[in-house]
Legacy VTK file of the C-alpha trace (Angstrom):
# vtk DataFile Version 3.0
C-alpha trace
ASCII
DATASET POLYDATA
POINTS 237 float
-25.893 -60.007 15.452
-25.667 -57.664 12.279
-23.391 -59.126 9.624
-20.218 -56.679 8.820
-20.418 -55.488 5.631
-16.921 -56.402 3.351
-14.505 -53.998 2.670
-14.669 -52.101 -0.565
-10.464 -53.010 -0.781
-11.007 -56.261 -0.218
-8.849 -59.233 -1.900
-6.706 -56.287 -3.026
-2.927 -56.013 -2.864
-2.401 -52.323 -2.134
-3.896 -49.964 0.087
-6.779 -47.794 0.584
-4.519 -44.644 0.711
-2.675 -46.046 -3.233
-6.176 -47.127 -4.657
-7.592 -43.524 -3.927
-4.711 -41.332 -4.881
-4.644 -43.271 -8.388
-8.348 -42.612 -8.881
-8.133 -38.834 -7.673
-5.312 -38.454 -10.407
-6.537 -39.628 -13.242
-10.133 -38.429 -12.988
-8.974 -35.066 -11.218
-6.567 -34.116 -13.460
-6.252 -34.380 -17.555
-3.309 -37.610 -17.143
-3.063 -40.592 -18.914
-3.121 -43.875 -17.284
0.711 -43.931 -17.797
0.983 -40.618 -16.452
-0.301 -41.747 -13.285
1.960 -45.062 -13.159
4.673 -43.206 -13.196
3.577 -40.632 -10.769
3.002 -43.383 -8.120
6.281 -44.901 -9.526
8.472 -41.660 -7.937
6.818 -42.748 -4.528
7.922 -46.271 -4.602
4.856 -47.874 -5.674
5.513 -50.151 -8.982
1.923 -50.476 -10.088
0.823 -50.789 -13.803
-1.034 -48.337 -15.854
-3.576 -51.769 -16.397
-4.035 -51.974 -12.820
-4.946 -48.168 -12.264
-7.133 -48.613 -15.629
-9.252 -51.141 -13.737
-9.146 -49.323 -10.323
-10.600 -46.444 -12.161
-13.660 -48.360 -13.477
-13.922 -50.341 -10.295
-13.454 -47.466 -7.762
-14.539 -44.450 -9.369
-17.883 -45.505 -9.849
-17.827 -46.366 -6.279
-16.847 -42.612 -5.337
-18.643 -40.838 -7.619
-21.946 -42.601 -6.105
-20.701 -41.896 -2.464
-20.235 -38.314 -3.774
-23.691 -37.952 -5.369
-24.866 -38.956 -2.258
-23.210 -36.285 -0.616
-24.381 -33.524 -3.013
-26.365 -30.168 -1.988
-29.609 -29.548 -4.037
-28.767 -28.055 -7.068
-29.261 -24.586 -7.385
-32.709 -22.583 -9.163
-31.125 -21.786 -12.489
-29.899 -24.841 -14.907
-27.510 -23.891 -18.002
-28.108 -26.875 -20.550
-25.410 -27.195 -23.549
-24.564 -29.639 -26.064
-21.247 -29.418 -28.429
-19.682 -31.612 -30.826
-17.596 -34.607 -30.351
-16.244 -36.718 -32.449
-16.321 -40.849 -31.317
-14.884 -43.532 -33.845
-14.754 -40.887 -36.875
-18.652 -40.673 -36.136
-19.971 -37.314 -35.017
-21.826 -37.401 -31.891
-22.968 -35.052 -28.726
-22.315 -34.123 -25.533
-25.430 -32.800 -23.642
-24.625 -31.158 -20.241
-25.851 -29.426 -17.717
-24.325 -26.991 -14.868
-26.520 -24.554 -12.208
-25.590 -20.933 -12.040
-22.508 -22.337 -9.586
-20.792 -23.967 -12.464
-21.604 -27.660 -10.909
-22.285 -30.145 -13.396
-26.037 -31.515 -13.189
-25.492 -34.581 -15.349
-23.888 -35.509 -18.804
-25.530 -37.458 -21.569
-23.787 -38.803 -25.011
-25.928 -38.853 -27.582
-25.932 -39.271 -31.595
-28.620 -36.487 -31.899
-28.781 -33.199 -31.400
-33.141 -32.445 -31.994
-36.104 -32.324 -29.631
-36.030 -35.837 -28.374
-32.378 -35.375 -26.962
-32.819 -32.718 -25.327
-36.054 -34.077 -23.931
-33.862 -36.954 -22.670
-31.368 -34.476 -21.108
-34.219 -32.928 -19.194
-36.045 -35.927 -18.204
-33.060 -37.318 -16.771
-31.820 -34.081 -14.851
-35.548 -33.576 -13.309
-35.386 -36.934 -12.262
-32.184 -36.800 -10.888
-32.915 -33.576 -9.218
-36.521 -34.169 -8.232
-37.467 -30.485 -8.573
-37.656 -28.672 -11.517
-35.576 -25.103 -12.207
-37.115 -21.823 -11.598
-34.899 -20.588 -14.752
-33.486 -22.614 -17.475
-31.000 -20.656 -19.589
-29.717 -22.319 -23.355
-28.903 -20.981 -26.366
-30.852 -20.050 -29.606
-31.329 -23.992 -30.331
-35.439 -24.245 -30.842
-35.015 -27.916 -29.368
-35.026 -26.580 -25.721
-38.060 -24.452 -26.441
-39.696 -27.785 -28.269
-38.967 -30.188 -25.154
-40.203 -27.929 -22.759
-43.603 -27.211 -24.099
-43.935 -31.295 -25.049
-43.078 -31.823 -21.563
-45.818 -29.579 -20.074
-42.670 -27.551 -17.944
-44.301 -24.186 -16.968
-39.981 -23.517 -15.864
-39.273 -19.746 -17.387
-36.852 -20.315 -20.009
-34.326 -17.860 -21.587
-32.526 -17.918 -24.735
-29.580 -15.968 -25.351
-26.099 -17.063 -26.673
-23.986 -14.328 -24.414
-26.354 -15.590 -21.183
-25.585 -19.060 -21.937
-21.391 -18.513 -21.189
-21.544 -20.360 -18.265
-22.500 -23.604 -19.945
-20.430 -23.538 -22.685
-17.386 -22.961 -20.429
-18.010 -25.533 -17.988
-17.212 -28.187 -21.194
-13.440 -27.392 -20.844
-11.973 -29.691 -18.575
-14.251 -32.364 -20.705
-12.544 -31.078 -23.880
-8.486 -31.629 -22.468
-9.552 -35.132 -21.366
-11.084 -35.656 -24.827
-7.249 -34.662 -26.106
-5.620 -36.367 -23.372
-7.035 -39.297 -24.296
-6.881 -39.062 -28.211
-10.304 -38.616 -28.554
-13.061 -41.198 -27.250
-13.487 -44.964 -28.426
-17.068 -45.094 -28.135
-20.252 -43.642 -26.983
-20.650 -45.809 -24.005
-16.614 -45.303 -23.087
-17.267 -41.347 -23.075
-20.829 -41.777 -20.724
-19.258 -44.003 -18.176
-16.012 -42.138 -18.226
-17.477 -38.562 -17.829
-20.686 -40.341 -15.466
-17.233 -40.297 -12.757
-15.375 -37.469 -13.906
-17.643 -34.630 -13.281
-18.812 -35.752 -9.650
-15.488 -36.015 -8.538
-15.041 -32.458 -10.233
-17.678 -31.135 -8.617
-16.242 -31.907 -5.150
-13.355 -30.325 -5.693
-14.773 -27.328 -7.401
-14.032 -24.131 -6.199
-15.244 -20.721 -7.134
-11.922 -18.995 -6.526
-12.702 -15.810 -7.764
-15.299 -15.285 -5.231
-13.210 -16.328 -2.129
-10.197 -15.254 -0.373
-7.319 -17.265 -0.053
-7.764 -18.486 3.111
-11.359 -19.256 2.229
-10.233 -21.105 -0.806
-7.617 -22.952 1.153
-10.643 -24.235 3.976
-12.860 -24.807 0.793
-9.853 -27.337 -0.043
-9.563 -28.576 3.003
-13.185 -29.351 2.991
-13.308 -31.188 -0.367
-10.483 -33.162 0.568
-12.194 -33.998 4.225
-14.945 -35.527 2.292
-12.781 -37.536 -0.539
-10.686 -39.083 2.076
-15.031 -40.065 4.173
-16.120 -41.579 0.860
-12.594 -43.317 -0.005
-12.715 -45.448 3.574
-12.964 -49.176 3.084
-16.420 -49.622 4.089
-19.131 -49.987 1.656
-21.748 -47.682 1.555
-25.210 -48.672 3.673
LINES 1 238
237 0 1 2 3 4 5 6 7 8 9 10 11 12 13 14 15 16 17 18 19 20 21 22 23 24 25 26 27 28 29 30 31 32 33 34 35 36 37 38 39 40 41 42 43 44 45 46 47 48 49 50 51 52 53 54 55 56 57 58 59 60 61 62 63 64 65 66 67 68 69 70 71 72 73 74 75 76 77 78 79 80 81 82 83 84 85 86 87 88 89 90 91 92 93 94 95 96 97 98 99 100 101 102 103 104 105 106 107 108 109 110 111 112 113 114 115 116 117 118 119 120 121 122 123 124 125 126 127 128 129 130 131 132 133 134 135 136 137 138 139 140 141 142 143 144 145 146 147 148 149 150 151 152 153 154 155 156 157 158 159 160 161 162 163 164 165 166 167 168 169 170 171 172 173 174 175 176 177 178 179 180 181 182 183 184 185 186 187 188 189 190 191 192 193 194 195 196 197 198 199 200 201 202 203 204 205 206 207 208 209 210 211 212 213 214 215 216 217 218 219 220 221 222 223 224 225 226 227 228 229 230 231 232 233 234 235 236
Protein backbone atom coordinates (compact mmCIF):
# COMPACT_ATOMS: atom_id res chain seq x y z
CA UNK A 1 0.00 0.00 0.00
CA UNK A 2 1.82 3.40 -0.86
CA UNK A 3 2.23 5.58 2.22
CA UNK A 4 0.30 9.16 1.81
CA UNK A 5 2.55 11.72 1.74
CA UNK A 6 1.78 14.63 4.76
CA UNK A 7 0.30 17.69 4.02
CA UNK A 8 2.49 20.67 3.39
CA UNK A 9 -0.24 22.66 6.06
CA UNK A 10 0.09 20.27 8.38
CA UNK A 11 0.05 20.96 12.36
CA UNK A 12 -0.98 24.44 11.18
CA UNK A 13 -3.79 26.59 12.56
CA UNK A 14 -5.05 28.38 9.45
CA UNK A 15 -5.79 27.39 6.11
CA UNK A 16 -4.33 26.62 2.86
CA UNK A 17 -6.34 29.47 1.16
CA UNK A 18 -4.73 32.27 4.41
CA UNK A 19 -1.15 30.66 4.24
CA UNK A 20 -1.03 31.32 0.36
CA UNK A 21 -2.62 34.70 0.08
CA UNK A 22 -0.01 35.94 2.86
CA UNK A 23 2.88 34.55 0.84
CA UNK A 24 1.50 35.91 -2.63
CA UNK A 25 1.38 39.42 -0.84
CA UNK A 26 4.35 39.93 0.52
CA UNK A 27 6.59 38.40 -2.15
CA UNK A 28 4.19 39.71 -5.03
CA UNK A 29 3.96 42.98 -4.06
CA UNK A 30 6.64 45.63 -2.39
CA UNK A 31 4.60 45.29 1.48
CA UNK A 32 5.97 44.96 4.66
CA UNK A 33 5.21 42.14 6.87
CA UNK A 34 2.87 44.57 8.76
CA UNK A 35 1.40 45.63 5.67
CA UNK A 36 0.20 42.29 5.04
CA UNK A 37 -1.15 41.70 8.78
CA UNK A 38 -3.23 44.23 8.42
CA UNK A 39 -4.42 43.44 5.01
CA UNK A 40 -5.59 39.96 6.22
CA UNK A 41 -6.76 41.88 9.38
CA UNK A 42 -9.75 43.81 7.11
CA UNK A 43 -10.86 40.13 6.21
CA UNK A 44 -11.23 38.92 9.68
CA UNK A 45 -8.15 37.04 10.03
CA UNK A 46 -6.06 38.31 13.28
CA UNK A 47 -2.72 36.84 12.34
CA UNK A 48 0.69 38.43 13.30
CA UNK A 49 3.19 40.02 11.08
CA UNK A 50 5.72 37.12 13.02
CA UNK A 51 3.56 34.47 11.85
CA UNK A 52 3.42 35.64 8.08
CA UNK A 53 7.37 36.33 8.57
CA UNK A 54 7.80 32.60 9.16
CA UNK A 55 5.14 31.45 6.59
CA UNK A 56 7.16 33.35 4.12
CA UNK A 57 10.44 31.47 4.80
CA UNK A 58 8.60 28.23 5.34
CA UNK A 59 6.20 28.41 2.32
CA UNK A 60 7.78 30.44 -0.18
CA UNK A 61 10.59 28.32 -0.60
CA UNK A 62 8.14 25.62 -0.99
CA UNK A 63 6.40 27.56 -4.02
CA UNK A 64 9.08 28.96 -5.57
CA UNK A 65 10.54 25.22 -6.02
CA UNK A 66 7.03 23.96 -7.23
CA UNK A 67 7.25 26.97 -9.61
CA UNK A 68 10.78 26.25 -10.93
CA UNK A 69 9.53 23.08 -11.59
CA UNK A 70 6.93 24.38 -13.63
CA UNK A 71 9.16 26.73 -15.70
CA UNK A 72 9.50 26.75 -19.72
CA UNK A 73 13.16 26.59 -21.01
CA UNK A 74 14.54 29.79 -20.92
CA UNK A 75 14.75 31.56 -23.96
CA UNK A 76 18.23 31.84 -26.58
CA UNK A 77 19.36 35.27 -25.50
CA UNK A 78 20.50 35.87 -21.62
CA UNK A 79 20.88 39.68 -20.39
CA UNK A 80 23.40 39.38 -17.33
CA UNK A 81 23.63 42.63 -14.92
CA UNK A 82 25.04 43.40 -11.69
CA UNK A 83 24.34 46.87 -9.67
CA UNK A 84 25.13 48.10 -6.38
CA UNK A 85 23.64 47.37 -3.10
CA UNK A 86 24.37 48.33 -0.06
CA UNK A 87 24.05 45.37 3.02
CA UNK A 88 25.08 46.35 6.71
CA UNK A 89 26.84 49.77 5.51
CA UNK A 90 29.06 47.24 3.38
CA UNK A 91 28.86 47.58 -0.37
CA UNK A 92 27.99 44.51 -2.11
CA UNK A 93 26.34 43.11 -5.60
CA UNK A 94 23.54 41.93 -7.11
CA UNK A 95 24.28 39.69 -10.19
CA UNK A 96 21.16 38.84 -12.30
CA UNK A 97 20.08 37.47 -15.10
CA UNK A 98 16.76 37.80 -17.38
CA UNK A 99 16.19 36.18 -21.24
CA UNK A 100 15.05 38.52 -23.93
CA UNK A 101 11.30 37.92 -22.18
CA UNK A 102 12.27 39.84 -19.14
CA UNK A 103 12.13 36.43 -16.89
CA UNK A 104 14.61 36.32 -14.31
CA UNK A 105 17.25 33.37 -14.87
CA UNK A 106 18.69 33.42 -11.36
CA UNK A 107 20.08 36.02 -8.78
CA UNK A 108 23.38 35.83 -6.98
CA UNK A 109 24.69 38.28 -3.99
CA UNK A 110 28.01 38.71 -4.06
CA UNK A 111 30.87 41.04 -2.44
CA UNK A 112 32.70 41.22 -5.86
CA UNK A 113 32.12 42.57 -8.85
CA UNK A 114 35.54 40.92 -11.20
CA UNK A 115 35.96 37.83 -13.36
CA UNK A 116 35.39 35.20 -10.78
CA UNK A 117 31.78 36.58 -10.01
CA UNK A 118 30.67 36.70 -12.96
CA UNK A 119 32.11 33.29 -13.68
CA UNK A 120 29.98 32.17 -10.71
CA UNK A 121 26.87 33.88 -12.19
CA UNK A 122 27.38 31.90 -15.35
CA UNK A 123 28.28 28.65 -13.95
CA UNK A 124 25.31 28.66 -11.93
CA UNK A 125 22.76 29.85 -14.72
CA UNK A 126 24.26 27.06 -17.27
CA UNK A 127 23.76 24.69 -14.71
CA UNK A 128 20.52 25.67 -13.86
CA UNK A 129 19.54 25.91 -17.42
CA UNK A 130 21.45 22.96 -18.82
CA UNK A 131 21.98 24.61 -22.22
CA UNK A 132 23.99 27.35 -22.89
CA UNK A 133 22.64 30.85 -24.75
CA UNK A 134 22.97 31.35 -28.38
CA UNK A 135 23.48 35.26 -27.44
CA UNK A 136 24.60 36.70 -24.25
CA UNK A 137 24.13 40.47 -24.13
CA UNK A 138 26.03 42.70 -20.97
CA UNK A 139 27.43 45.79 -20.77
CA UNK A 140 30.98 47.27 -21.38
CA UNK A 141 32.23 45.37 -18.04
CA UNK A 142 35.52 43.27 -19.47
CA UNK A 143 34.56 40.62 -16.67
CA UNK A 144 31.87 38.99 -18.96
CA UNK A 145 34.30 38.90 -21.85
CA UNK A 146 37.08 37.38 -19.18
CA UNK A 147 34.63 34.52 -17.84
CA UNK A 148 33.59 33.51 -21.04
CA UNK A 149 36.86 32.85 -22.71
CA UNK A 150 38.18 31.10 -19.12
CA UNK A 151 35.18 29.07 -19.41
CA UNK A 152 35.84 27.79 -22.97
CA UNK A 153 31.92 29.26 -23.98
CA UNK A 154 32.04 29.52 -27.83
CA UNK A 155 28.15 31.58 -26.85
CA UNK A 156 28.33 34.95 -29.22
CA UNK A 157 28.52 37.67 -26.85
CA UNK A 158 27.59 41.39 -27.30
CA UNK A 159 28.53 44.37 -25.46
CA UNK A 160 26.68 47.44 -25.61
CA UNK A 161 25.26 49.63 -22.74
CA UNK A 162 21.91 50.82 -24.83
CA UNK A 163 21.45 46.77 -25.84
CA UNK A 164 21.79 45.83 -22.35
CA UNK A 165 18.25 47.98 -21.20
CA UNK A 166 16.49 45.05 -20.65
CA UNK A 167 18.68 43.86 -17.81
CA UNK A 168 19.13 46.79 -16.08
CA UNK A 169 15.34 47.35 -15.95
CA UNK A 170 14.34 44.08 -14.84
CA UNK A 171 16.29 45.16 -11.24
CA UNK A 172 13.30 47.45 -10.37
CA UNK A 173 10.91 45.60 -8.52
CA UNK A 174 14.28 44.27 -6.59
CA UNK A 175 15.17 47.93 -5.91
CA UNK A 176 11.38 48.99 -4.12
CA UNK A 177 11.71 45.83 -1.99
CA UNK A 178 15.27 46.91 -1.12
CA UNK A 179 13.36 50.38 0.13
CA UNK A 180 10.47 48.64 1.41
CA UNK A 181 12.42 46.88 3.55
CA UNK A 182 15.03 49.59 4.66
CA UNK A 183 17.64 48.14 2.90
CA UNK A 184 18.94 44.40 3.44
CA UNK A 185 20.45 42.91 6.79
CA UNK A 186 22.78 40.66 5.24
CA UNK A 187 24.08 38.93 2.26
CA UNK A 188 22.49 35.65 2.95
CA UNK A 189 18.95 37.58 4.01
CA UNK A 190 18.99 39.32 0.39
CA UNK A 191 19.91 35.61 -1.56
CA UNK A 192 17.24 33.67 0.19
CA UNK A 193 14.79 36.50 0.06
CA UNK A 194 15.18 37.34 -3.71
CA UNK A 195 15.97 33.10 -4.38
CA UNK A 196 11.63 33.31 -3.77
CA UNK A 197 10.84 36.58 -4.96
CA UNK A 198 11.71 36.44 -8.54
CA UNK A 199 10.11 32.87 -9.27
CA UNK A 200 7.01 33.87 -7.94
CA UNK A 201 7.51 37.09 -10.20
CA UNK A 202 8.11 35.30 -12.98
CA UNK A 203 4.74 33.48 -12.81
CA UNK A 204 2.92 36.27 -12.70
CA UNK A 205 4.81 38.17 -15.29
CA UNK A 206 3.12 39.51 -18.04
CA UNK A 207 4.28 41.25 -21.14
CA UNK A 208 1.34 43.63 -21.32
CA UNK A 209 2.43 45.68 -23.95
CA UNK A 210 2.43 42.90 -26.33
CA UNK A 211 -1.11 41.53 -25.53
CA UNK A 212 -4.58 42.66 -25.67
CA UNK A 213 -6.63 42.98 -22.82
CA UNK A 214 -8.41 40.06 -23.00
CA UNK A 215 -5.17 38.22 -23.65
CA UNK A 216 -3.65 39.80 -20.63
CA UNK A 217 -6.68 39.02 -18.56
CA UNK A 218 -6.39 34.85 -19.71
CA UNK A 219 -2.54 35.34 -19.19
CA UNK A 220 -3.81 36.20 -15.48
CA UNK A 221 -6.03 33.76 -15.28
CA UNK A 222 -3.38 31.34 -16.21
CA UNK A 223 -0.75 32.44 -13.65
CA UNK A 224 -3.20 32.36 -11.05
CA UNK A 225 -4.47 28.63 -12.27
CA UNK A 226 -1.02 27.52 -11.57
CA UNK A 227 -0.35 29.46 -8.03
CA UNK A 228 -3.51 28.13 -6.65
CA UNK A 229 -1.81 23.86 -8.40
CA UNK A 230 1.44 24.56 -6.54
CA UNK A 231 -0.27 26.15 -3.26
CA UNK A 232 -2.47 22.66 -2.67
CA UNK A 233 -1.57 20.85 0.51
CA UNK A 234 0.21 18.05 -0.95
CA UNK A 235 3.87 17.90 -1.05
CA UNK A 236 5.55 17.74 -4.11
CA UNK A 237 6.61 13.93 -5.47
Amino acid sequence: MKKLRPSLYARHRFPAEVISLAVWLYFRFPLSLRMVEEMLAARGVEVSHETIRRWAEKFGREFANRIRRRAPRPGDRWYPDEVVITIAGKRHWLWWAVDQDGFVLDVLVQNRRDRKAAQRLLRKLLKKSAVAPRVMVTDKLGSYGAARMNMGLGIEHRQHKRLNNRAENSHQPTRRRERQMKQFKSARQAQRFLSIHDPIGNLFHVRRHRLTAADNRRARTAAFGIWVAITSGALAA
